[in-house]
N, C-alpha and C positions, 0 to 999 in steps of 0.2 A: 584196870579198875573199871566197873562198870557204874552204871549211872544211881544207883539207889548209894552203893556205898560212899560217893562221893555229895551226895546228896544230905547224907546224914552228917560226913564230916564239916560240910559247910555249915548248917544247923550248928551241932554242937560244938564248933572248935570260938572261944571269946564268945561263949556263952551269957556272961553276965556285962560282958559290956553289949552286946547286945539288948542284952533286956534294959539295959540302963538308957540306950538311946531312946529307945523303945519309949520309956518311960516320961522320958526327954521331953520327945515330939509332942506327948501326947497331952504335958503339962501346958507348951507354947500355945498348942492348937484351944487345948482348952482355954487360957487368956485371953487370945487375941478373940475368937469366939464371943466370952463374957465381955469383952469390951465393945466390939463391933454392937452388941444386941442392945449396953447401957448406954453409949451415946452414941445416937444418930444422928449427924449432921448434915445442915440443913444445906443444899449446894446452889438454892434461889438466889436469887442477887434480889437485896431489899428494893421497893419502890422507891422510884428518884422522887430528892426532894423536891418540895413546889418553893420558889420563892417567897418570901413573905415581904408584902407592900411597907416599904420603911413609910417615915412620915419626915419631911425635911430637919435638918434640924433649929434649935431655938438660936435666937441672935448670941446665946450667953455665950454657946458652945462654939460658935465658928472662930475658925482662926484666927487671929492676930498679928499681923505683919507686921513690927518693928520697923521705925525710920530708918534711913541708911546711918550709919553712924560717920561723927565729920572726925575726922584724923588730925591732929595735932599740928603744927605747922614743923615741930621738933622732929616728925615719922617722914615729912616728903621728902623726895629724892632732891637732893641739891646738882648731883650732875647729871646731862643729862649720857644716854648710852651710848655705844662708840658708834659711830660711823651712821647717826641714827639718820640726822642731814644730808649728806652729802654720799656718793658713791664712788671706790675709789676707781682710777681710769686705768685699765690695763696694758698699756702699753708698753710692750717689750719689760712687761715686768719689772719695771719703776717702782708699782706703786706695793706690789708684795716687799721691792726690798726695802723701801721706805718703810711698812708694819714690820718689818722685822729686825729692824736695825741693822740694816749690814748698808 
């Protein structure tokens, strides 16, 4: 085979899907194109803000801290926690078997 002839087979063989891609390409290209041209984006970084001088505020607007509130005498703990006193003494392990009942 020499080179013209295979040259033409390549051409003409999926002739039409050829031109379909063809057509393809030239659809995308033309989009991305009309879109690239209608918005151009801007890739500045806006100016940093300036702070703006607040003015303190009025007496109306400041917080208001609540008293502590008093607790019933019905809520306190009537015992106190275990071992809160005293510490127990470890010797030869007495005082674990004494907490443990044995």
């Amino acid at each position: 085979m020499n080179w013209g002839h295979r040259l033409k087979e390549l051409i003409t063989r999926n002739w039409r899907e050829k031109i379909i891609s063809l057509v393809l390409a030239f659809l995308f290209w033309f989009m991305i194109k009309a879109q690239d041209a209608r918005n151009m984006p801007s890739y500045s970084m806006p100016p940093p803000r300036l702070p703006t001088p607040t003015s303190p505020a009025p007496s109306q607007l400041t917080p208001v801290i609540p008293p502590p509130v008093q607790l019933p005498s019905e809520l306190e703990p009537m015992l106190s926690p275990p071992n809160a006193g005293t510490s127990p003494v470890l010797s030869s392990g007495e005082a674990i078997k004494g907490a443990a009942g044995l």
